[in-house]
C-alpha positions in Angstrom: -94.3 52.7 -11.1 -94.1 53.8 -7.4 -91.0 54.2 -5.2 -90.0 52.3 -2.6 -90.9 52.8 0.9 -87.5 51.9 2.4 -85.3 54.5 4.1 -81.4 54.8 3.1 -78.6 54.0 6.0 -78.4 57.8 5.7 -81.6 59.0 6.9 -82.9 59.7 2.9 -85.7 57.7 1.2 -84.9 55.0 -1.3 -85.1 56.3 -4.7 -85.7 52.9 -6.6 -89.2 51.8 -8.1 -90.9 49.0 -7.2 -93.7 46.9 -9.0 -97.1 46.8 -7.2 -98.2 45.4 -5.3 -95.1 45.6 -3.5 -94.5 48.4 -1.5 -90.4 47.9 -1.0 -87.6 47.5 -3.5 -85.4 43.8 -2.6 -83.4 45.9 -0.2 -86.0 47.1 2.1 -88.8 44.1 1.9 -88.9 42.8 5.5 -90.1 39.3 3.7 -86.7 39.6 2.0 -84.9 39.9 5.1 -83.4 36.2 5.6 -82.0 36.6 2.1 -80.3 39.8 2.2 -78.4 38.0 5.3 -77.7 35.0 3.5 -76.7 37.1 0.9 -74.1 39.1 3.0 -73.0 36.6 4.6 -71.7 34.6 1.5 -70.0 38.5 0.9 -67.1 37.5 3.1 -66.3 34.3 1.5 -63.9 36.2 -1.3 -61.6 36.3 2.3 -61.0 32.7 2.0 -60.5 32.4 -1.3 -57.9 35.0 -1.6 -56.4 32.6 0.8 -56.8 29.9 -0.7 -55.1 31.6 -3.5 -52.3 32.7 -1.6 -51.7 29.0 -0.3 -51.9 27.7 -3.7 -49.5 30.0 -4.8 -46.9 29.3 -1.7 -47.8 25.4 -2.7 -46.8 26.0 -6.0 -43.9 27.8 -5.0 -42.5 25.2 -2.6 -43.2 22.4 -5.2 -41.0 24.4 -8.1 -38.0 24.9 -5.3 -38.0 21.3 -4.5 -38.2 19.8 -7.9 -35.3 22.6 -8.8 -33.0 21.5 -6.1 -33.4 25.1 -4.3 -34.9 23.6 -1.3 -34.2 20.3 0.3 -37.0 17.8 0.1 -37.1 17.4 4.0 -37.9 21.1 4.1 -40.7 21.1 1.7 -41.9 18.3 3.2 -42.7 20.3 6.5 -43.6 23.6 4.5 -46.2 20.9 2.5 -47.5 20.1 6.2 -48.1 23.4 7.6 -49.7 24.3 3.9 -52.3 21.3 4.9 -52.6 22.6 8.6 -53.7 25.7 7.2 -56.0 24.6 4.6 -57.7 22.2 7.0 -58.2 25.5 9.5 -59.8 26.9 6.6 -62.0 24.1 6.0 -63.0 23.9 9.8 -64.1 27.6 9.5 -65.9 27.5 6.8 -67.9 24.4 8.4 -68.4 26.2 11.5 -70.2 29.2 10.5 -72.2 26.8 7.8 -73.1 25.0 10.9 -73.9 28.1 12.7 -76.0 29.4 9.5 -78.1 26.3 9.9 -78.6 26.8 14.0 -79.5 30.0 13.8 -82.5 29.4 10.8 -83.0 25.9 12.5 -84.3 28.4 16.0 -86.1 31.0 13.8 -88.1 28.4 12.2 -88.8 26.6 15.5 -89.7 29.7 17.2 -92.2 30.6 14.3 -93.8 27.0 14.6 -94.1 27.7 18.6 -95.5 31.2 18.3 -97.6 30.4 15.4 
């Protein structure tokens, strides 16, 4: 088996093997690009759902101080509201940079149609 051709963030050649033909491990394979960012981009997703977690948690929280007469209902009503708020922020993020995801392959495929 024969190494891979790619260079390290650190200057040093990649130590990994690679099958031939290929000349690159899936790190360094420029025809692999789109997928490593795809890839990394679904990497920062574990943000939102350690906030979704937190809000469930905070929900869950509210909901057992209600029901248990240790907050008045009126009060969880509006903490309940400012949960959604915050969830529906969320939401609109996540939708956004979908959306942007989509423009941004949506041009590189145009652009490779117009200069091919």
């Amino acid at each position: 088996m024969n190494r891979c051709r790619g260079t390290k963030p650190n200057g040093e050649r990649c130590t990994l093997t690679v099958e031939p033909p290929s000349a690159y491990c899936w790190h360094h394979a420029p025809e692999r690009a789109e997928q490593r960012r795809r890839a990394a981009s679904k990497g920062g997703s574990g943000r939102v759902s350690s906030e979704v977690r937190q809000l469930r948690e905070r929900l869950k929280v509210l909901t057992d101080q209600v029901i248990d007469g240790e907050l008045e209902t009126a009060r969880g009503a509006v903490a309940n509201q400012l949960i959604t708020t915050q969830i529906k922020l969320l939401e609109y993020e996540r939708r956004t940079k979908d959306l942007d995801d989509l423009l941004e392959r949506l041009e590189r495929l145009e652009h490779g149609r117009i200069a091919g």
